[in-house]
PDB file of N, CA, C and O in Angstrom, chain B, residues numbered from 101:
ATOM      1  N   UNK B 101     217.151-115.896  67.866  1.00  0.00           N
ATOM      2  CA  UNK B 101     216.636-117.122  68.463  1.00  0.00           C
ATOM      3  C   UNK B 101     215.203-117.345  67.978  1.00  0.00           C
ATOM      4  O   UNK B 101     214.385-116.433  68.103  1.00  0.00           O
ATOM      5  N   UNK B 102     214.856-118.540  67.419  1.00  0.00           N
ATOM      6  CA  UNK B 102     213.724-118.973  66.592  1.00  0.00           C
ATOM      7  C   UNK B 102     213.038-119.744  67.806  1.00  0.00           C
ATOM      8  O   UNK B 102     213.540-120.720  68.363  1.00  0.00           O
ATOM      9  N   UNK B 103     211.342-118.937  68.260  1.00  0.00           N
ATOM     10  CA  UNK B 103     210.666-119.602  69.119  1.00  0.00           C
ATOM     11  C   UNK B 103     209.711-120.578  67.721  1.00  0.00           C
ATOM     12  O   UNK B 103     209.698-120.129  66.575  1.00  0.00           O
ATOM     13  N   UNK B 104     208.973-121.930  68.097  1.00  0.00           N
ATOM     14  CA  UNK B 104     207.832-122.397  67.378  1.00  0.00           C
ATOM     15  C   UNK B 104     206.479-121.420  68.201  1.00  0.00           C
ATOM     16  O   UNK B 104     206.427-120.910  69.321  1.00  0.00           O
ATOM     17  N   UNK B 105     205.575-121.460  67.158  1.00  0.00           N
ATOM     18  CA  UNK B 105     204.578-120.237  66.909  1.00  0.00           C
ATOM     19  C   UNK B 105     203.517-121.013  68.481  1.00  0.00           C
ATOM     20  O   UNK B 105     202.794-120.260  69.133  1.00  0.00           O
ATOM     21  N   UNK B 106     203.598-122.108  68.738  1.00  0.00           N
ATOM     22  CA  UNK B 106     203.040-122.513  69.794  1.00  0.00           C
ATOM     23  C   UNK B 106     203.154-121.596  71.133  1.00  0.00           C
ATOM     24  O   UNK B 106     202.419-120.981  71.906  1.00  0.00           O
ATOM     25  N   UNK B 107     204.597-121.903  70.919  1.00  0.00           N
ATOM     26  CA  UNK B 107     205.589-121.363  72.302  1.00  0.00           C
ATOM     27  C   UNK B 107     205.459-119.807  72.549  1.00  0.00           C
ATOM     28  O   UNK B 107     205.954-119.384  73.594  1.00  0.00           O
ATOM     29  N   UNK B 108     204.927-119.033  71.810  1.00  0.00           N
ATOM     30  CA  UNK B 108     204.843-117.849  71.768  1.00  0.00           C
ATOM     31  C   UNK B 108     203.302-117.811  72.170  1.00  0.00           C
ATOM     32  O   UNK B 108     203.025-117.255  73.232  1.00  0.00           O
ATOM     33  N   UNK B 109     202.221-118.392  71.358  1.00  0.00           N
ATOM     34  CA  UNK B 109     200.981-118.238  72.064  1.00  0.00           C
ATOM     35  C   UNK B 109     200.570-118.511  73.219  1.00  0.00           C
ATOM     36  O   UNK B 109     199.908-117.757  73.932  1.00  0.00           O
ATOM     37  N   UNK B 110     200.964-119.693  73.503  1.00  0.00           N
ATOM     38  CA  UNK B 110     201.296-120.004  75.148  1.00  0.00           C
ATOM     39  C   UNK B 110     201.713-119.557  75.866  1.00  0.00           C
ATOM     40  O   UNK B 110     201.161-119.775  76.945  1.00  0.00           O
ATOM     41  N   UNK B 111     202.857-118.686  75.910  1.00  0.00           N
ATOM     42  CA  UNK B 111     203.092-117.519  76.586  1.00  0.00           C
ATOM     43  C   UNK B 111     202.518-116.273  76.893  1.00  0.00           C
ATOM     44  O   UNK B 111     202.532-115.624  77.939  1.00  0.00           O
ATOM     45  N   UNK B 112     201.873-115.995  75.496  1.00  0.00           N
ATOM     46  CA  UNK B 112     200.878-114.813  75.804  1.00  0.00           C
ATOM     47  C   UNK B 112     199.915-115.360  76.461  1.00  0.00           C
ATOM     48  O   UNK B 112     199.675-115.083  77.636  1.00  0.00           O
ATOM     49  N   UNK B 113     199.329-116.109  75.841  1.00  0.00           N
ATOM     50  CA  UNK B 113     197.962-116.718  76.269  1.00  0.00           C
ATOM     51  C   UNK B 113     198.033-116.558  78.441  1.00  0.00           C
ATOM     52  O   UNK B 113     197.219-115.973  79.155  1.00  0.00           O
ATOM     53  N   UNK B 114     199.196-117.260  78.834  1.00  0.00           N
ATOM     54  CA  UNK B 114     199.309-117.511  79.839  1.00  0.00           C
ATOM     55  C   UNK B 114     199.899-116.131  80.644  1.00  0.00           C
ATOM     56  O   UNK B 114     199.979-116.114  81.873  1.00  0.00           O
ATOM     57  N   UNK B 115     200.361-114.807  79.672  1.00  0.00           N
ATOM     58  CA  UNK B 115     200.558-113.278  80.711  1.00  0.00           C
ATOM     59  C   UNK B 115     199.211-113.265  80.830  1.00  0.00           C
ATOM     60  O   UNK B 115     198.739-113.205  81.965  1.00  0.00           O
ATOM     61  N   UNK B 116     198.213-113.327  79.517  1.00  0.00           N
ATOM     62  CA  UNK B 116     197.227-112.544  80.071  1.00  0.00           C
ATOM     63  C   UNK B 116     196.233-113.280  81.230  1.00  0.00           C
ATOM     64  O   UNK B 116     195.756-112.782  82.250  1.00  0.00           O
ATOM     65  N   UNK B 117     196.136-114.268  80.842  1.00  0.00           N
ATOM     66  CA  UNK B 117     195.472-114.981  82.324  1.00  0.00           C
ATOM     67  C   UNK B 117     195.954-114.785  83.646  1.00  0.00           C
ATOM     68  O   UNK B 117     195.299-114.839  84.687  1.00  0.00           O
ATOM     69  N   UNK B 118     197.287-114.528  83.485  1.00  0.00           N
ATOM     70  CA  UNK B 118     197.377-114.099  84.852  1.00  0.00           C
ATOM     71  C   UNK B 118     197.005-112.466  84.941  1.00  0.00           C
ATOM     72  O   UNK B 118     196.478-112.051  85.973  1.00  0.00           O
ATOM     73  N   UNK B 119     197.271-111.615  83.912  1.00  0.00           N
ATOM     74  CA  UNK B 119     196.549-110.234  84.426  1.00  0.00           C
ATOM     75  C   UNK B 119     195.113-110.715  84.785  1.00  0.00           C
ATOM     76  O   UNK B 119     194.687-110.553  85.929  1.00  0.00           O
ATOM     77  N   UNK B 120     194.614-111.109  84.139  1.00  0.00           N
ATOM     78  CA  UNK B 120     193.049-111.533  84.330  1.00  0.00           C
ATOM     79  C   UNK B 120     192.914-111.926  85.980  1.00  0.00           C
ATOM     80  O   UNK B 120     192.287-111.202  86.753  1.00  0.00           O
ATOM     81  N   UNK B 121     193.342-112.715  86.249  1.00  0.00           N
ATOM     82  CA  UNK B 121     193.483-113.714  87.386  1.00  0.00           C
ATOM     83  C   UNK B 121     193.361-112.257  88.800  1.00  0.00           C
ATOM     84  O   UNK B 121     192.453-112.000  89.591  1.00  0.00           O
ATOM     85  N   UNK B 122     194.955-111.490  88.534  1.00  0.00           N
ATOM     86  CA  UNK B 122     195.350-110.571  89.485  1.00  0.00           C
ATOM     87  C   UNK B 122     193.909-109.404  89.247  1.00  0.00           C
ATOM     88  O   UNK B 122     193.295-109.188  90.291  1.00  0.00           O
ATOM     89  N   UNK B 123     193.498-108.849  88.277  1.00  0.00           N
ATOM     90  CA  UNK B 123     192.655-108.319  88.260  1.00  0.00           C
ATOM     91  C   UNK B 123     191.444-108.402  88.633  1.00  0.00           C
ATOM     92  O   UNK B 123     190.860-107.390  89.021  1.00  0.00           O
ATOM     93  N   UNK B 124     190.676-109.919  88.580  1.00  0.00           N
ATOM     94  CA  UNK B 124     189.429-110.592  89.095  1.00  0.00           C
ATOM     95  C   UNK B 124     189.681-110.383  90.767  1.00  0.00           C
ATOM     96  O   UNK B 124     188.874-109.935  91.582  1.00  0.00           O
ATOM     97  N   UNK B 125     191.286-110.932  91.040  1.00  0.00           N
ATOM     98  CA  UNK B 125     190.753-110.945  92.623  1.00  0.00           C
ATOM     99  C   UNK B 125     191.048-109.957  93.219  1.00  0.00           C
ATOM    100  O   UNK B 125     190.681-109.924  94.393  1.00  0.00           O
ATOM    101  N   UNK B 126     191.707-108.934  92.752  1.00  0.00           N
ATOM    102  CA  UNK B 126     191.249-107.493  93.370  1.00  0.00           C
ATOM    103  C   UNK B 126     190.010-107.353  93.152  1.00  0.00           C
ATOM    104  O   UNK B 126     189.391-107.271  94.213  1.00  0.00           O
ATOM    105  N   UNK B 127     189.336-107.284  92.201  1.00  0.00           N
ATOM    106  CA  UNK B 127     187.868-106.777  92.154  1.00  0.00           C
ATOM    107  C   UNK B 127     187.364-107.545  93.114  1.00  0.00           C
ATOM    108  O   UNK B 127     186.610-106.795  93.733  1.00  0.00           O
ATOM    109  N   UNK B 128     187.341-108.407  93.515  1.00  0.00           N
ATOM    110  CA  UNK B 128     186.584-109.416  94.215  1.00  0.00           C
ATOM    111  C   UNK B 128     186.968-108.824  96.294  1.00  0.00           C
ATOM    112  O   UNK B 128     186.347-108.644  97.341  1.00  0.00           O
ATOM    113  N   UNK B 129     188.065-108.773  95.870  1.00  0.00           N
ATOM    114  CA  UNK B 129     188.623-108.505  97.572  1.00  0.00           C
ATOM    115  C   UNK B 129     188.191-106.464  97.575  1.00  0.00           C
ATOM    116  O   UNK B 129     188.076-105.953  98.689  1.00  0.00           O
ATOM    117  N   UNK B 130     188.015-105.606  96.400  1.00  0.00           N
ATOM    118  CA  UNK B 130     187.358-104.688  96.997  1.00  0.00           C
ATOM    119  C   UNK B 130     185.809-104.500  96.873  1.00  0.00           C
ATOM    120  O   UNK B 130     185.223-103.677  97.576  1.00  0.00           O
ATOM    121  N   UNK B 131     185.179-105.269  95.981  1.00  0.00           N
ATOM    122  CA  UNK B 131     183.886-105.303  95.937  1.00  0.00           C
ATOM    123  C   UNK B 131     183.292-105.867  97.711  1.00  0.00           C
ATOM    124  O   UNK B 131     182.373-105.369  98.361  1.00  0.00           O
ATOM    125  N   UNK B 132     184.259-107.111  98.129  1.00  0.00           N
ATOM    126  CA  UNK B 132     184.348-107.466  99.615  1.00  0.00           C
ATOM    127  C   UNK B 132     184.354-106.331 100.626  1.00  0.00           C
ATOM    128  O   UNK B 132     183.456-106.135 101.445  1.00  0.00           O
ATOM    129  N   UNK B 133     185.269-105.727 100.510  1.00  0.00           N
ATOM    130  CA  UNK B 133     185.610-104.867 101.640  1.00  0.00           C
ATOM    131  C   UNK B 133     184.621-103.219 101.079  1.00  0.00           C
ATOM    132  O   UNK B 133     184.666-102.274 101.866  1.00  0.00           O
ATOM    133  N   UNK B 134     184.071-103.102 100.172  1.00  0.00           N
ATOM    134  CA  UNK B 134     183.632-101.433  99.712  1.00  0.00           C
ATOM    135  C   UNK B 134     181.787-102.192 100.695  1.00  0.00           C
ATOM    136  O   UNK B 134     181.220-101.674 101.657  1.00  0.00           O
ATOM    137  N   UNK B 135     181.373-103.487  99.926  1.00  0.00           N
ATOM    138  CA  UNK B 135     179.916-103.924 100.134  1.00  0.00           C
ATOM    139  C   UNK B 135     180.021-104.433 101.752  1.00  0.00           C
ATOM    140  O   UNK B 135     178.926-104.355 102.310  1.00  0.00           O
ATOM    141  N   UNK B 136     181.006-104.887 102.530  1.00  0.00           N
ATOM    142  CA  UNK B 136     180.803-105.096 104.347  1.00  0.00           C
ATOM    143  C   UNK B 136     181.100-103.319 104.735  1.00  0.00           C
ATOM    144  O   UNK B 136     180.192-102.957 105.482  1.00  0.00           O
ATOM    145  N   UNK B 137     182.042-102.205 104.457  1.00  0.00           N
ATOM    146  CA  UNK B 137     181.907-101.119 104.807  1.00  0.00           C
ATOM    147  C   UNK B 137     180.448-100.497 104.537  1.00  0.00           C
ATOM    148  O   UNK B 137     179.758-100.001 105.428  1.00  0.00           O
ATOM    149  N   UNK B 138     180.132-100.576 103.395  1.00  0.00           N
ATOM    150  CA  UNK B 138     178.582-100.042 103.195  1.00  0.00           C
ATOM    151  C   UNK B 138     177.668-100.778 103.770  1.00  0.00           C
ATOM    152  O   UNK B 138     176.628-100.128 103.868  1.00  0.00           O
ATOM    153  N   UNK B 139     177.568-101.910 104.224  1.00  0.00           N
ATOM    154  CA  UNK B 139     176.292-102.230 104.785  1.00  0.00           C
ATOM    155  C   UNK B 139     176.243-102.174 106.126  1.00  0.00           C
ATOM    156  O   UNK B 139     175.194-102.003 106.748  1.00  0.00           O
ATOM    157  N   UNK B 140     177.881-102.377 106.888  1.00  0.00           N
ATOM    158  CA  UNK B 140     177.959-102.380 108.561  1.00  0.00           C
ATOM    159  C   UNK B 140     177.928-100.565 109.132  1.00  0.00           C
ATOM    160  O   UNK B 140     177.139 -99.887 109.789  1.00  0.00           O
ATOM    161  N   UNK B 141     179.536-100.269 108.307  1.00  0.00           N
ATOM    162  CA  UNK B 141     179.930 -99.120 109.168  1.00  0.00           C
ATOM    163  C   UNK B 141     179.104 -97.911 108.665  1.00  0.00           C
ATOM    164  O   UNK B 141     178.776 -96.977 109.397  1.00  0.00           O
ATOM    165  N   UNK B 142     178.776 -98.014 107.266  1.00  0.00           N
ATOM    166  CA  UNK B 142     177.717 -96.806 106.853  1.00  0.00           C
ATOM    167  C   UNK B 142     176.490 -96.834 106.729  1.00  0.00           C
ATOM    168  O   UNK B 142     175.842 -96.048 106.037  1.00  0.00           O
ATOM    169  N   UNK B 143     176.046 -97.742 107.388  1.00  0.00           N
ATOM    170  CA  UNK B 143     174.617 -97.990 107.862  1.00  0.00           C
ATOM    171  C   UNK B 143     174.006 -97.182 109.536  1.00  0.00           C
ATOM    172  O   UNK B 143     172.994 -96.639 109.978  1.00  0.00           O
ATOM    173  N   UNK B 144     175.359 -97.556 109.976  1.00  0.00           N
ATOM    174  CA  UNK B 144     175.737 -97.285 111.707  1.00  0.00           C
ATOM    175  C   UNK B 144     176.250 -96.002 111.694  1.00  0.00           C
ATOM    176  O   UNK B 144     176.312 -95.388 112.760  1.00  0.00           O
ATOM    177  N   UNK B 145     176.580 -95.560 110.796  1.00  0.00           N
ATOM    178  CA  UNK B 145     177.077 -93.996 110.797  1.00  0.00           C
ATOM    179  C   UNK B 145     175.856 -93.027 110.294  1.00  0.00           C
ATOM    180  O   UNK B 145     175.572 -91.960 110.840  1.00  0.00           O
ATOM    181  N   UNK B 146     175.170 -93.593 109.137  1.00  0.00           N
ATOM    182  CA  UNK B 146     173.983 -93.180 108.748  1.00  0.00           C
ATOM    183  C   UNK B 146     172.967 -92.813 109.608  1.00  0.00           C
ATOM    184  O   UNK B 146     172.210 -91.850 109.486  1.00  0.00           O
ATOM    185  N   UNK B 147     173.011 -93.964 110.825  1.00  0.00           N
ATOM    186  CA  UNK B 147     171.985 -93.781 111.384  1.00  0.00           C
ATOM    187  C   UNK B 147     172.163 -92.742 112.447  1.00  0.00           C
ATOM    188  O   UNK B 147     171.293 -92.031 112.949  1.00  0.00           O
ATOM    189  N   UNK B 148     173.366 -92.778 112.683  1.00  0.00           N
ATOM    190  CA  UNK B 148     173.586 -92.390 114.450  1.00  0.00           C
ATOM    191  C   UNK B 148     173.698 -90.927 114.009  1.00  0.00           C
ATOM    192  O   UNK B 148     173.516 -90.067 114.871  1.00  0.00           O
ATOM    193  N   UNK B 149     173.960 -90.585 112.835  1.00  0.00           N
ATOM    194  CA  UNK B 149     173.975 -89.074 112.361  1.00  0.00           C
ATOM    195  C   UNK B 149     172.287 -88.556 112.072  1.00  0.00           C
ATOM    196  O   UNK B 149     171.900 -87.406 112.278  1.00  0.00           O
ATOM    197  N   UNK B 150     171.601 -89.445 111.665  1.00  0.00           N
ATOM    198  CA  UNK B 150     169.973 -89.163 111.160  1.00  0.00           C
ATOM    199  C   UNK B 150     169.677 -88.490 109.962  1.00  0.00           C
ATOM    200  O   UNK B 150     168.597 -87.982 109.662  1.00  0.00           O
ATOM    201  N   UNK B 151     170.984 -88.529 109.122  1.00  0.00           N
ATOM    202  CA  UNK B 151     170.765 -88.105 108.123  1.00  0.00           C
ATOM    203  C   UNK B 151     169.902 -88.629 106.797  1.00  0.00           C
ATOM    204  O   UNK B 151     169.631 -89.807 107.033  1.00  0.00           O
ATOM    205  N   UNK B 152     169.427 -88.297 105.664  1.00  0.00           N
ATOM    206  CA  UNK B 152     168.856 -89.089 104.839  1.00  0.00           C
ATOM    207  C   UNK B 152     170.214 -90.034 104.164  1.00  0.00           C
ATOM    208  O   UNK B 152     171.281 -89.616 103.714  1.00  0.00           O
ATOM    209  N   UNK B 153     169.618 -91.692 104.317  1.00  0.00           N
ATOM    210  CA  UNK B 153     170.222 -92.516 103.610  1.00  0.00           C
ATOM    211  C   UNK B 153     170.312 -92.415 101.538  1.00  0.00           C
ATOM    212  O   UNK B 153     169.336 -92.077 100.868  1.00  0.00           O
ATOM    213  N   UNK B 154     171.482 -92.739 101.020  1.00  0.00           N
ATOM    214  CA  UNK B 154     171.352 -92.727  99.820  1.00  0.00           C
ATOM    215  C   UNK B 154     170.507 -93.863  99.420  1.00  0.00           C
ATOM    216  O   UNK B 154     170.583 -94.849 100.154  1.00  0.00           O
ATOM    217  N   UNK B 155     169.605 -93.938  98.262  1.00  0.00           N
ATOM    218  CA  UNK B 155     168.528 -94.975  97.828  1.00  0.00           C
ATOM    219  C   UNK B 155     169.734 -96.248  97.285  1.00  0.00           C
ATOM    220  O   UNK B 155     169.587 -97.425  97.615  1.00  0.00           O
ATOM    221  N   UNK B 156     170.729 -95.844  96.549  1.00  0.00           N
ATOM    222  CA  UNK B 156     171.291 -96.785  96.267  1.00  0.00           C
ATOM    223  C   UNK B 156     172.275 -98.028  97.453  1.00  0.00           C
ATOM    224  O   UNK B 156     172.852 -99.082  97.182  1.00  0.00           O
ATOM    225  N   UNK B 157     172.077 -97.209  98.912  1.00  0.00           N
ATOM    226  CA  UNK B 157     172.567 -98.023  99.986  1.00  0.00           C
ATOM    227  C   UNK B 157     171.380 -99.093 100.187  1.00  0.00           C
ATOM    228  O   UNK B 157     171.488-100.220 100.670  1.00  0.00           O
ATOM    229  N   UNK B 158     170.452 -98.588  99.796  1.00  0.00           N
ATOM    230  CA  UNK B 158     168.756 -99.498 100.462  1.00  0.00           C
ATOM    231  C   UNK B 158     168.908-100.581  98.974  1.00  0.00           C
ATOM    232  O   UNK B 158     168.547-101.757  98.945  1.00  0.00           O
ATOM    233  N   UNK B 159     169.354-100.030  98.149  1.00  0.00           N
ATOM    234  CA  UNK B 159     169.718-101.292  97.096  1.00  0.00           C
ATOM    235  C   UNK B 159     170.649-102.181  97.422  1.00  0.00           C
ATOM    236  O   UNK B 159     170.414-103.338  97.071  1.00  0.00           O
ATOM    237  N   UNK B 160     171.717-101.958  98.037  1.00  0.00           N
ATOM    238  CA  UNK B 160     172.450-102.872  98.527  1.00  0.00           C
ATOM    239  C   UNK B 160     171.723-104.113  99.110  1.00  0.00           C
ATOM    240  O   UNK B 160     171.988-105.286  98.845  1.00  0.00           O
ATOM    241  N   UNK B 161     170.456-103.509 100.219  1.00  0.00           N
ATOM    242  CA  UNK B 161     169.836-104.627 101.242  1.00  0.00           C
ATOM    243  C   UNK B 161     169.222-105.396 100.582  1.00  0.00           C
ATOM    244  O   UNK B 161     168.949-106.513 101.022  1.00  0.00           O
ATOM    245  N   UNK B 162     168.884-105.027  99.470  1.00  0.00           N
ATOM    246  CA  UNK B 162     167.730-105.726  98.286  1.00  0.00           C
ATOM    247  C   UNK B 162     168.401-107.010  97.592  1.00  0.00           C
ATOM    248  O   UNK B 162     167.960-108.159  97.629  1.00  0.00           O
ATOM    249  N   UNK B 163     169.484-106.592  96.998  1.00  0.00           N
ATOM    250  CA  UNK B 163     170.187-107.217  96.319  1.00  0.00           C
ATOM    251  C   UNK B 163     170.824-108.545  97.222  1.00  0.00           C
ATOM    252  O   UNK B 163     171.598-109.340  96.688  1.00  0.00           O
TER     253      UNK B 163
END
């Protein structure tokens, strides 16, 4: 079966955007959920323990 050379790039073209797509919004939904755990619950755990905070959590507040 003879595809035209279009029909074939368009197809790829369009798997990989969707890996792209599925991949962006995971990153996005755990960058969400890793950056509200680090700033709420391990801030509040940090403290209530009195331990020394990591410098890169105090970067979080910066940023």
């Amino acid at each position: 079966m003879f595809f035209p050379r279009w029909f074939l790039v368009s197809r790829i073209f369009l798997f990989v955007l969707r890996l792209l797509k599925i991949t962006f919004l995971k990153f996005i939904f755990y960058f969400i959920i890793v950056f509200l755990d680090f700033r709420f619950f391990s801030f509040a755990r940090c403290l209530s323990v009195g331990s020394e905070c990591p410098v890169s959590f105090f970067l979080l507040f910066v940023i």
